[in-house]
C-alpha positions in Angstrom: 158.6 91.9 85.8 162.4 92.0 85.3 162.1 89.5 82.5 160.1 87.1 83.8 156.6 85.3 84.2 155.5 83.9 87.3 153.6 81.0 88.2 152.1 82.5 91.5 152.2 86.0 90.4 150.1 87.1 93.0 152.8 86.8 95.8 154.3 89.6 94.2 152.0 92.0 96.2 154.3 91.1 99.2 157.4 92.4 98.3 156.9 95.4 100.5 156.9 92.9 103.4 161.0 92.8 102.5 161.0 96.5 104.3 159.6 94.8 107.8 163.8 94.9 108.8 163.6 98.5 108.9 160.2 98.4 110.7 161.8 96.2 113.7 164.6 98.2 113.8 163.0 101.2 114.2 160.3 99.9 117.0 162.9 98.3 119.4 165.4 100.3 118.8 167.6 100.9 122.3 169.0 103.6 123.3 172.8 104.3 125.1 172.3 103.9 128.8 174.3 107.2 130.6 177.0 106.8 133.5 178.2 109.6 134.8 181.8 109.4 135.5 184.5 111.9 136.3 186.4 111.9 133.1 185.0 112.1 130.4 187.0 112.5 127.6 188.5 109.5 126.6 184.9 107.3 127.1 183.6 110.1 124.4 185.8 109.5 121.8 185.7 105.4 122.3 182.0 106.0 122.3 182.1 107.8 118.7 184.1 105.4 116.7 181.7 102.5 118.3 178.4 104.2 117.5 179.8 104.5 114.0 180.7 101.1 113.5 177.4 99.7 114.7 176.0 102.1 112.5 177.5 101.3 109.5 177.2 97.2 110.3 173.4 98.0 111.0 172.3 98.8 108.2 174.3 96.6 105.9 172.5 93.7 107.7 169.0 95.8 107.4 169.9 95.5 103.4 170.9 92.2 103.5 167.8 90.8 105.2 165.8 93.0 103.4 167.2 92.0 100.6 167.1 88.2 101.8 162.9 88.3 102.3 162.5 90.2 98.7 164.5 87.0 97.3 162.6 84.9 99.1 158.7 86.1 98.2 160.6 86.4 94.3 161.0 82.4 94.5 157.8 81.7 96.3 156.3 83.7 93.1 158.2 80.5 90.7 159.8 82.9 88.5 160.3 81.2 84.6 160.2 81.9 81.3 159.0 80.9 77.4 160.7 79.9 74.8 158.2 80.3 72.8 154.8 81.7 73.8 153.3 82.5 70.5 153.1 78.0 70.1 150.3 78.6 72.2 147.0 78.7 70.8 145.9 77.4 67.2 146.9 78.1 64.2 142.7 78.3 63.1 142.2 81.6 64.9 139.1 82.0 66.9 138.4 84.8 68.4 138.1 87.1 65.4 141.9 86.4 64.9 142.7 84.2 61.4 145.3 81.4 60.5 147.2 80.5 57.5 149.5 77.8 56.8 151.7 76.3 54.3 152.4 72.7 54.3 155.4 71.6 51.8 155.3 67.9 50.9 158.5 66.0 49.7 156.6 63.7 47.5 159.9 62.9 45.5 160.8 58.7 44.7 163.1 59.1 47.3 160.4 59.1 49.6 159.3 55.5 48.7 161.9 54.4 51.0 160.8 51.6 53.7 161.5 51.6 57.4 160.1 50.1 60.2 157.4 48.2 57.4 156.3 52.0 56.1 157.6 54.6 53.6 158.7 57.4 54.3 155.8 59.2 52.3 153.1 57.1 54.0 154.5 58.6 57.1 154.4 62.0 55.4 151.1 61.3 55.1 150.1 60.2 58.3 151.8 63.9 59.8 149.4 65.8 57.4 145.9 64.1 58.2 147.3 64.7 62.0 148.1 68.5 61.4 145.0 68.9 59.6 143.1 67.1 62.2 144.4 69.0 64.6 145.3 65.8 67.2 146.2 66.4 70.4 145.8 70.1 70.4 143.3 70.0 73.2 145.7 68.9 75.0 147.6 71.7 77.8 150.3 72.8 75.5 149.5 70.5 73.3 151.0 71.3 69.5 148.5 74.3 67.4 145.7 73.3 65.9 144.9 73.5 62.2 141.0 72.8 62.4 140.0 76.0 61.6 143.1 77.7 59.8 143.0 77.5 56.2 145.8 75.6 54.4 147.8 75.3 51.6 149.3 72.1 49.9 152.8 72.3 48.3 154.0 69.1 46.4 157.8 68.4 44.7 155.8 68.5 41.5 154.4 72.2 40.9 151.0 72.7 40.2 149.8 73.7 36.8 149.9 77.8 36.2 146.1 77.4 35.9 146.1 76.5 39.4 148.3 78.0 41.0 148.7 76.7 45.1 145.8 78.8 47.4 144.6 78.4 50.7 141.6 76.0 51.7 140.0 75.4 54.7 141.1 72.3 56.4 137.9 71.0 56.4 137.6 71.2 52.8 141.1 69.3 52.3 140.2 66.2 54.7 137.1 65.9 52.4 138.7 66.4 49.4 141.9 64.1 50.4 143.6 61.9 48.0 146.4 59.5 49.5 150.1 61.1 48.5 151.8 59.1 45.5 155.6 59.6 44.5 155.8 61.5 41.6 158.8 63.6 39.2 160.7 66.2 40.9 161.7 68.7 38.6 162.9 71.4 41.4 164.6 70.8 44.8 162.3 71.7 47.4 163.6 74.8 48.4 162.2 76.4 45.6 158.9 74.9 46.4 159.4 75.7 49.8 160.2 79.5 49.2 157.2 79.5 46.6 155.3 78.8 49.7 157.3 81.2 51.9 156.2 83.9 49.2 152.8 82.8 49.3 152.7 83.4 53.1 154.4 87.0 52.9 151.6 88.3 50.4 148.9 86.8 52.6 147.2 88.7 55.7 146.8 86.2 58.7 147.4 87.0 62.1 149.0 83.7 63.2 151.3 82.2 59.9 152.6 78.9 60.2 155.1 77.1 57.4 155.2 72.9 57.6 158.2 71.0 55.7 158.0 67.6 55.4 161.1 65.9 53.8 163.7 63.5 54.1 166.1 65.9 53.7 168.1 64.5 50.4 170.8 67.0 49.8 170.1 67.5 46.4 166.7 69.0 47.6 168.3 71.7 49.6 171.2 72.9 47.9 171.1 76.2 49.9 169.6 76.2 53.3 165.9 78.0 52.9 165.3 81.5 53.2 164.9 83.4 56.0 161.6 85.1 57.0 161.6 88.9 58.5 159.8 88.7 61.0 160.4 92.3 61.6 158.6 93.5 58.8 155.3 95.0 59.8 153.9 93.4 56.6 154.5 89.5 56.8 154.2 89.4 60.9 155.5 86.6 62.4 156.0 83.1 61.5 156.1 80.0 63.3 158.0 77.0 61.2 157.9 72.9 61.9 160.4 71.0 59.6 159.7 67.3 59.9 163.2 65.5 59.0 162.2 61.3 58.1 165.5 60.4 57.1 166.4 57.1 58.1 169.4 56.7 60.5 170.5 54.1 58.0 169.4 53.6 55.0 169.9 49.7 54.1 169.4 50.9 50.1 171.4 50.6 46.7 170.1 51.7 43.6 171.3 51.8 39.6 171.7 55.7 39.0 173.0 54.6 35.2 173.1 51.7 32.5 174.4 52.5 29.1 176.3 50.1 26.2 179.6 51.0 25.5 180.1 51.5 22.9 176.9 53.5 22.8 175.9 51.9 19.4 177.0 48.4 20.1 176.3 46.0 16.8 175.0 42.7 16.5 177.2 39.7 17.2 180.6 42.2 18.0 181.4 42.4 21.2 180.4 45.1 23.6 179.9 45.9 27.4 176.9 47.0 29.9 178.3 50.0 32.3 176.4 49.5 35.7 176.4 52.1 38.1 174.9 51.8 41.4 174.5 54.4 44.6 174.7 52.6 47.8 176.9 52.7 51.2 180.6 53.0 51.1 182.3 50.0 52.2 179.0 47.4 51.1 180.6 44.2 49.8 177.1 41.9 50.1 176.1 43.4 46.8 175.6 41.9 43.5 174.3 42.7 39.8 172.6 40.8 37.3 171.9 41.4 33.7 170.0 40.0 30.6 168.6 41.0 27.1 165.5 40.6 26.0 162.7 41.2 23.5 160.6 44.2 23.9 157.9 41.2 24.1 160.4 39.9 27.2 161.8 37.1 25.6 165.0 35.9 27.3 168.2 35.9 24.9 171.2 36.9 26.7 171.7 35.9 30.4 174.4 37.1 32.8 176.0 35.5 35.9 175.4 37.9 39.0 178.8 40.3 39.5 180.0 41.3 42.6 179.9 45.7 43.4 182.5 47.1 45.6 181.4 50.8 46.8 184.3 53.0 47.3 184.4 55.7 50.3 181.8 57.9 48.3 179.1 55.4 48.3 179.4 54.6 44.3 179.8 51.5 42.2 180.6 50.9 38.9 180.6 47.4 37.0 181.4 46.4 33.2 179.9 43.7 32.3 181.4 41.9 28.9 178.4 41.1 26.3 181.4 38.9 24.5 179.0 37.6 22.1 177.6 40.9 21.1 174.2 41.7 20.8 171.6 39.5 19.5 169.7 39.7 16.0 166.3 38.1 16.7 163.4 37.9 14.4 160.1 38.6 15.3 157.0 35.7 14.9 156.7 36.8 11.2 159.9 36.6 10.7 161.2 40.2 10.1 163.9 41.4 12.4 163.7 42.9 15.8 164.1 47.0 15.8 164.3 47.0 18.9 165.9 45.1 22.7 165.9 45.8 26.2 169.2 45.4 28.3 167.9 45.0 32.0 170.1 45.2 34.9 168.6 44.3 38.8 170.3 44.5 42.1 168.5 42.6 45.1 165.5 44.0 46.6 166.0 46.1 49.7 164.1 49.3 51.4 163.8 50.8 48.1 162.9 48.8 45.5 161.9 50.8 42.6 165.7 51.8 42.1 166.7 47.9 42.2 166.4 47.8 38.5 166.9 49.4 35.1 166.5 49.5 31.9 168.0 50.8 28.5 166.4 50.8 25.2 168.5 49.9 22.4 167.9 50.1 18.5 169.6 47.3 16.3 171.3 49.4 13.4 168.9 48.6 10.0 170.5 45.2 8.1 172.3 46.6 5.3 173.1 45.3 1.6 177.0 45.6 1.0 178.9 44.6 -2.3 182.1 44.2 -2.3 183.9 44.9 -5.7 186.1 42.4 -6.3 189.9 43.7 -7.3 191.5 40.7 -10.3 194.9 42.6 -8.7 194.2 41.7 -5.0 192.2 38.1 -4.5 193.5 37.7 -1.2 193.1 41.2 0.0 189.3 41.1 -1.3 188.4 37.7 0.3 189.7 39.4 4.2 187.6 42.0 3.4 184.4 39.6 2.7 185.8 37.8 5.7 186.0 40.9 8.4 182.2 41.6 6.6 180.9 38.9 7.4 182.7 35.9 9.1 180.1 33.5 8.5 179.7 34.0 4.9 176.1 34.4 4.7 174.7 31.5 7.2 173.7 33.5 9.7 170.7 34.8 9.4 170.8 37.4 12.4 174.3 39.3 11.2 173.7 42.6 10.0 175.4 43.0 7.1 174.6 41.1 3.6 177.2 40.7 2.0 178.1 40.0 -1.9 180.6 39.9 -4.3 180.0 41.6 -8.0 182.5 43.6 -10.5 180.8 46.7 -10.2 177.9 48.0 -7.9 174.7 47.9 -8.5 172.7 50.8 -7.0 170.7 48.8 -5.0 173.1 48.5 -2.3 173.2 50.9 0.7 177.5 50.2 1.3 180.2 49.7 -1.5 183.7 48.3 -0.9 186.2 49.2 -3.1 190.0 48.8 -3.8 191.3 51.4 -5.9 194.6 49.6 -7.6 194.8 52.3 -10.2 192.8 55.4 -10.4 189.4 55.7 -11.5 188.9 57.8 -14.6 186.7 60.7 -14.8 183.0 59.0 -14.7 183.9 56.5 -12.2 185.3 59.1 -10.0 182.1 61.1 -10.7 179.7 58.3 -10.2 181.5 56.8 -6.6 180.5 60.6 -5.7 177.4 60.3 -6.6 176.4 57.1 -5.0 177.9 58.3 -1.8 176.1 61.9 -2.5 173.0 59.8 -2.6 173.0 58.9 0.7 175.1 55.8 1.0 178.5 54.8 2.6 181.6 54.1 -0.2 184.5 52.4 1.7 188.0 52.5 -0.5 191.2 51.2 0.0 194.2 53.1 -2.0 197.0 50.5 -3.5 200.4 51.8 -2.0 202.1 53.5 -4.8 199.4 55.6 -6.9 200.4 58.8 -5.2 203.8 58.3 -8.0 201.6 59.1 -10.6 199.3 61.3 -9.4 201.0 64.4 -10.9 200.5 62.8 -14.2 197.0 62.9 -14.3 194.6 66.0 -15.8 193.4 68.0 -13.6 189.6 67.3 -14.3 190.4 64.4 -13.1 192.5 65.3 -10.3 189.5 67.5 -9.1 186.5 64.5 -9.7 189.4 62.1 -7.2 190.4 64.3 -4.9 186.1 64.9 -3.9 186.5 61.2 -2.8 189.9 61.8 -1.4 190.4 63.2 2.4 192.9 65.4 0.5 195.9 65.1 -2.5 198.3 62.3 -2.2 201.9 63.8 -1.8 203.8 63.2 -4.6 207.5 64.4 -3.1 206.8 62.3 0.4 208.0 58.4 0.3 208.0 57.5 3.9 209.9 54.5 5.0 209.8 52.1 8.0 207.0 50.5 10.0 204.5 52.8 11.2 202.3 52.5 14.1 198.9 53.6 14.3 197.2 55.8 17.0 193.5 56.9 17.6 193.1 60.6 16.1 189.9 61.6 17.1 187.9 61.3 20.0 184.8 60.0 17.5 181.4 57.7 17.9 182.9 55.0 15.5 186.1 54.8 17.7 184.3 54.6 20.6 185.3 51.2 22.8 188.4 50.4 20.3 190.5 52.4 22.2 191.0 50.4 25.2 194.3 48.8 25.9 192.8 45.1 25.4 192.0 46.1 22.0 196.1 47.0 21.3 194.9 49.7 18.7 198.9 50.6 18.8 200.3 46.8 17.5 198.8 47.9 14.2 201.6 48.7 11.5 201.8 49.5 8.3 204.9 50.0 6.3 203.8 51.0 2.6 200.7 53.2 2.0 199.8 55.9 0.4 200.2 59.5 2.0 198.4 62.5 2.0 198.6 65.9 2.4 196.9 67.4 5.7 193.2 67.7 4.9 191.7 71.7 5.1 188.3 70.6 4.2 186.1 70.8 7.7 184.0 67.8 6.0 186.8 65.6 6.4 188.1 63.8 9.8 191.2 61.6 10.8 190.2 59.0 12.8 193.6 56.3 12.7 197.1 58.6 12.3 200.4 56.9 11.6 203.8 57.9 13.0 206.8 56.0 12.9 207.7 53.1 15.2 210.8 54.5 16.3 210.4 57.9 16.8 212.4 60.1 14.1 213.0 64.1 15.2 211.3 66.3 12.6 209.0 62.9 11.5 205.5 63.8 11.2 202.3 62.1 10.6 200.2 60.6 8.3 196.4 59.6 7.8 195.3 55.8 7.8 191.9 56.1 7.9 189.7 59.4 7.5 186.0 60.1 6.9 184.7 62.3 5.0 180.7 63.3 4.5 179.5 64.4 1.2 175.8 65.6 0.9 173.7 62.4 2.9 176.3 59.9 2.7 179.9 59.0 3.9 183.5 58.1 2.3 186.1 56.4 4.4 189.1 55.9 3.0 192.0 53.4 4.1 195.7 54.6 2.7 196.8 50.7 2.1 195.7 47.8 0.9 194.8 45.3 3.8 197.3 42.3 4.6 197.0 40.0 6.8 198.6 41.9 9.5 196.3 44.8 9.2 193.1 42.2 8.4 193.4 40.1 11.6 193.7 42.8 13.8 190.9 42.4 16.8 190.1 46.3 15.6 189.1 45.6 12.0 186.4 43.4 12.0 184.2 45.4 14.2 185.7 48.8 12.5 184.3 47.4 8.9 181.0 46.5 10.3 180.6 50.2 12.0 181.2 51.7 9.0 179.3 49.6 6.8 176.2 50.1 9.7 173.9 53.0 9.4 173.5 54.6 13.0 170.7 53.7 14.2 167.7 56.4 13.2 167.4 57.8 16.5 164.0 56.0 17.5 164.7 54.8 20.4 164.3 56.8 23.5 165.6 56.4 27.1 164.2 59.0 29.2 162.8 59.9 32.9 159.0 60.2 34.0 157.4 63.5 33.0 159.9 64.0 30.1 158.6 64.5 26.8 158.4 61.9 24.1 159.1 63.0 20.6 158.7 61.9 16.5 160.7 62.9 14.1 158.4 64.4 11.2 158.6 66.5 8.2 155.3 68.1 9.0 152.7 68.4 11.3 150.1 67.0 8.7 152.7 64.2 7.9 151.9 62.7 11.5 148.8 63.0 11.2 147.4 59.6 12.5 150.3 58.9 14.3 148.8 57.4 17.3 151.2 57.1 21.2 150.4 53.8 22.9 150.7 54.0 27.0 152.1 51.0 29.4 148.7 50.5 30.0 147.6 50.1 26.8 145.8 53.5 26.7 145.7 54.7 22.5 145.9 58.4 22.3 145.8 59.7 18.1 147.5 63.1 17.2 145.2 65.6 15.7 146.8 68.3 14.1 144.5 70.8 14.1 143.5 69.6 17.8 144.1 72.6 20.6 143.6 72.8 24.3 144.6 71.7 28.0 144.1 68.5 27.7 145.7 68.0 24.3 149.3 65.9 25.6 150.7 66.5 21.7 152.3 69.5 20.8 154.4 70.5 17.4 157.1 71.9 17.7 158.0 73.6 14.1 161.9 74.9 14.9 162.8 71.1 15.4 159.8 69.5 13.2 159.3 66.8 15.9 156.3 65.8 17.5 155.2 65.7 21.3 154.0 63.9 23.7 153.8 65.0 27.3 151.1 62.8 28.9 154.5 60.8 30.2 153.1 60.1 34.3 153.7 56.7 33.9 156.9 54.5 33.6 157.1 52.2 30.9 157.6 51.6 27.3 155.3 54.0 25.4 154.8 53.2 21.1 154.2 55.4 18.6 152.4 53.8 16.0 150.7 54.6 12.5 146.4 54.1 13.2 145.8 50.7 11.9 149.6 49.5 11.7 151.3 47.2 15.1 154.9 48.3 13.8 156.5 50.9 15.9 157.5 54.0 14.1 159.5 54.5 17.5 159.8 53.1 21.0 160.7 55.1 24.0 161.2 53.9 27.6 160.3 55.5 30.9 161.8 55.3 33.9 161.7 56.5 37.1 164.0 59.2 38.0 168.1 57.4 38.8 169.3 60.9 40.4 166.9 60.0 43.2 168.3 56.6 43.8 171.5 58.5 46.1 170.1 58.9 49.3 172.7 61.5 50.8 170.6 63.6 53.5 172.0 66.6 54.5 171.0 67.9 58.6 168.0 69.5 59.0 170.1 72.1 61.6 171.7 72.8 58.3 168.2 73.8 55.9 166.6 75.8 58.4 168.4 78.1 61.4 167.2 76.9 65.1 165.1 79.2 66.9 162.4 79.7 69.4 159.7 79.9 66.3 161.4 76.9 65.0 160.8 73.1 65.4 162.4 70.3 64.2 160.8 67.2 64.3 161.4 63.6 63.4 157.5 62.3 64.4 154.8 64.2 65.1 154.3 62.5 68.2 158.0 64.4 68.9 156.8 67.6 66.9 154.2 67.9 69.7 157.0 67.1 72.8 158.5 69.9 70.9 155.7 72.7 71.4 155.0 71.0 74.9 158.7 72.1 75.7 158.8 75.5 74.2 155.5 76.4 75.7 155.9 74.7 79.4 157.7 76.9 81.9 161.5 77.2 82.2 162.4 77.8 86.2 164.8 80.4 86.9 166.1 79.4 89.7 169.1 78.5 90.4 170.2 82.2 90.2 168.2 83.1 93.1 169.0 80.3 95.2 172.6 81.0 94.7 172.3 84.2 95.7 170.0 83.9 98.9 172.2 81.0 100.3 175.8 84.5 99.8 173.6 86.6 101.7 172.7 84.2 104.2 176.0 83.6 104.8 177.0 86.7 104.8 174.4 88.0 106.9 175.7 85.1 109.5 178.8 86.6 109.6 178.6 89.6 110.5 175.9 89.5 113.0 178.0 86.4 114.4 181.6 88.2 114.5 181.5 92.0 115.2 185.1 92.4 115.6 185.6 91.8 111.9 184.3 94.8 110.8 186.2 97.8 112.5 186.4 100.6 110.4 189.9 101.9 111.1 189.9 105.8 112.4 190.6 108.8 110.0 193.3 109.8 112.8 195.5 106.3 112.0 196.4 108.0 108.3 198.0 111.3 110.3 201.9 110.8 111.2 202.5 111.2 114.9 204.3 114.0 115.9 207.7 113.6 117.9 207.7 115.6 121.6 209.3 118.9 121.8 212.8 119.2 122.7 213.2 121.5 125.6 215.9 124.4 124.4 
């Protein structure tokens, strides 16, 4: 009735008690007495306009009391209403009537977060066994019971498409029940949540119910989730909890990134460790530490803590200077290590999983370089042996060794050369081909020789210029000092062009120059322009690369001096290009990631063997096939697979019977979840009286308590009886107050006649 439930319904059958008023009225009703008096006419008329005053007056108070006792047996019946009455009752059913319901469970790393002495997915936990167990549903308006509904489970990491999510009794689930462990997230949770929304819409249930459990990280809810149509005749409607278990403050920084800059960094040249950390802005109590070590966790370099200071957004960044470059250790037999770990920690806090990292790094293969000594230039040739290898040979660990012959050898896997006159047409032909071969040819052109390039053949123009990054100009003699610049934004450059490294003091004033290269093979990585800027000047090339077939050819356009040779950018320039790059066998990646081999075949890995963390040996078979199979070949890339990647750790692949790695790779857990920005839960899911928003369940069932206990209305009513009753007081109080004015006060009065 008019909106409303009642308490005391029953009271409802009185309402026709309000028309007792009119009964009174009509039962002692009195009548006019008559007095006869001689006139009349006046007393009639006075009479008239009384009666219909009294009229009028009477029955407005007849309403108003009438009114007054219908109020009054209205508020004696408690009018209220629900918020929500379709909380009440299970979810199970009973009754013939069946219940369904989805539970979605953030079970992302971000969930490992402690408060209070428990994580946030042991709570998670704890809200499931409740739900399923159905505690304190027997309760009045206690929160619906899942006992007998049939449930299904939705996790951050989807299930495998041969098993797909489906419902299961809750009985079935207790008994079955695993506890919850963190695990990859490879889609935010509103997809998983909307996979379980779809689920819901295709089933038939007559009571629906959808559980979120998260902690609300903002990268999990990009978009708020997706609204359910309750109108539709064919998904019914739905009744949705969202448990938000986001901390009110999260006392938690974590490293979201650790790399070498440069990426590549060599042995014994100096490089730097790039922390980043996610914490809270304005956190000054923070500090980093870092050290190398053997894969075997031998200590070798050890770092002072540093100090982080978060900006407004929460993020930290900290470089810390490795000045004595990496180390070069040798293993128990004495070969060289492949392979280190840099290892940065931050102090433990509520999270500590994300209070340390680690980056694998492969040491660039030693190399054999021969530098071909030049009668014309002894001193430029011993700088070069020098910026090779500064301690001539008695350190075991450097990278490079390095000797001096006439000519090379072809055992080598780097010649240095300085061209003081060019080469003729089989020594041109054979530095091509060593470099063709696979190996790296470094050459340094004597100022000058561009004067008599023209009068060379053209044979041998043609067997040069494949060595060259392009011709030497013949009508260009440029003059002055000239600075150099970086020209490309390239992997070898990579860390030399920072200010402390004054890239621009370098200067040359006599070298050799060339015309613009138009071969794509061939790059510019140091330009030359003059000091003092000239209009119309343009530049020229210092030092270009070029690739031809496996190998490499840099080419200088001088001959070093001592300017150019004690520059803090040539050492560690020569020793880059004389490095191979490393051969790609080292892996950094996140759990559930795949490892992979490089191969030429699938049966050229065969017996290739992936040793777990825990020591686990799984062998590649190639003609192997099935579910359970974590290899898989992949023939567009010819690389090798591993997927069985669930745990973090360093993971070896290995030849059967061999204890060298053919490749390392390094699993981690996932940095992304290390930034704990929560977004509101009013924000992922639109309020409503089907919706609930929880932060316990002990609040969750508050929650349904409040949606499902009455709601008085009445202040409404008692506003209104205690106008009336004032009203009502009024006029039976003070009759003069309501005297109708008569119809004959709106006629003009007529003057008297005048007599004619």
């Amino acid at each position: 009735m008019f909106g409303f439930n009642f308490q005391v319904g029953a009271l409802l059958w009185a309402l026709p008690l309000a028309s007792v008023p009119i009964l009174l009225h009509l039962l002692f009703r009195r009548k006019s007495p008559i007095v006869y008096f001689s006139t009349l006419r006046f007393i009639k008329t006075s009479l008239q306009h009384t009666a219909a005053r009294r009229r009028v007056q009477k029955w407005v108070l007849l309403s108003i009391r009438m009114l007054l006792l219908a109020l009054m047996i209205i508020a004696l019946a408690q009018p209220f209403k629900l918020w929500a009455s379709n909380w009440g009752g299970g979810s199970g059913g009973g009754h013939g009537r069946s219940g369904i319901a989805a539970i979605v469970i953030d079970t992302s790393y971000s969930m490992q977060l402690e408060g209070q002495q428990i994580k946030l997915l042991d709570k998670a936990e704890s809200i499931v066994q409740d739900l399923l167990r159905g505690t304190g549903s027997e309760r009045p308006n206690g929160p619906p019971s899942l006992k007998e509904a049939k449930i299904a489970i939705f996790k951050s990491n989807p299930a495998p498409d041969n098993k797909p999510e489906s419902f299961q009794p809750a009985a079935d689930l207790l008994s079955q029940w695993t506890p919850l462990q963190p695990e990859p997230s490879p889609l935010p949770l509103a997809q998983r949540v909307s996979a379980a929304i779809d689920l819901l819409a295709r089933s038939k249930a007559d009571q629906k119910m959808l559980i979120v459990i998260s902690d609300t990280q903002s990268r999990e809810f990009i978009r708020p989730i997706q609204q359910w149509d309750a109108a539709d005749p064919q998904k019914g409607p739905l009744r949705t909890v969202f448990f938000d278990l986001h901390p009110d403050k999260a006392d938690s920084a974590g490293i979201t990134s650790l790399k070498m800059d440069p990426e590549q960094p060599i042995p014994g040249v100096g490089s730097q460790a790039v922390v980043e950390v996610a914490g809270r802005a304005g956190d000054a109590n923070k500090v980093v530490t870092l050290k190398i070590t053997t894969l075997a966790g031998k200590d070798l370099v050890n770092k002072p803590p540093t100090s982080l200071a978060f900006g407004s957004n929460g993020k930290a960044q900290v470089r810390i200077d490795v000045k004595e470059g990496l180390p070069s250790p040798t293993d128990a037999s004495g070969k060289p290590e492949r392979f280190l770990l840099v290892h940065a920690e931050l102090p433990k806090d509520q999270m500590h999983w994300d209070d340390a990292r680690d980056l694998l790094v492969e040491l660039p293969p030693r190399q054999s370089v021969t530098a071909i000594d030049s009668a014309q230039q002894p001193t430029a040739a011993r700088m070069l042996r020098l910026s090779l290898d500064p301690w001539e040979g008695k350190d075991a660990a450097w990278p490079l060794v390095v000797k001096s012959a006439g000519d090379f050898s072809g055992d080598e896997h780097v010649a240095i050369l300085m061209l003081t006159s060019w080469p003729d047409e089989n020594r041109a032909l054979r530095l091509a081909d060593f470099a063709r071969a696979g190996n790296t040819l470094v050459l340094f052109i004597q100022p000058g020789l561009e004067q008599s390039w023209a009068k060379l053949p053209e044979r041998q123009k043609i067997l040069i210029q494949s060595i060259l990054p392009a011709a030497p100009m013949t009508n260009d003699s440029p003059s002055g000092d000239h600075r150099a610049s970086p020209a490309a934004d390239d992997l070898l450059m990579q860390g030399l062009n920072d200010k402390s490294m004054r890239i621009n003091d370098i200067t040359v004033r006599r070298f050799v120059p060339f015309n613009r290269p138009t071969d794509s093979t061939v790059t510019t990585l140091l330009s030359l322009s003059p000091a003092i800027p000239i209009q119309g000047s343009r530049t020229y090339s210092l030092l270009s690369r070029r690739t031809i077939g496996g190998g490499t050819i840099f080419v200088w356009s001088t001959i070093p001096d001592a300017r150019l040779a004690t520059h803090p950018v040539f050492l560690p320039l020569m020793v880059r290009m004389s490095l191979r790059a490393s051969q790609g066998d080292a892996q950094n990646l996140d759990l559930g990631q795949p490892l992979t081999l490089r191969a030429k075949s699938s049966a050229s890995v065969a017996g290739v063997q992936v040793v777990s963390p825990d020591g686990s040996t799984h062998e590649f078979q190639p003609n192997a096939t099935g579910a359970g199979n974590p290899f898989r070949w992949d023939e567009k890339s010819n690389r090798l697979l591993f997927t069985d990647t669930t745990a973090p750790g360093l993971y070896y692949w290995r030849r059967s019977g061999s204890t060298s790695p053919l490749a390392v790779a390094n699993v981690q857990l996932p940095a992304g979840e290390a930034e704990l920005e929560y977004k509101p839960a009013e924000l992922i899911l639109k309020p409503g009286p089907d919706t609930i928003i929880a932060r316990s369940y002990e609040e969750f069932a508050l929650g349904v308590s409040q949606v499902q206990a009455p709601n008085p209305k009445w202040s409404g009513l008692i506003a209104l009886m205690l106008l009336l009753l004032c009203f009502e007081a009024l006029l039976g109080s003070v009759s003069t107050i309501w005297k109708p004015a008569s119809w004959r006060s709106f006629v003009p009065k007529m003057g008297a006649p005048q007599s004619t």
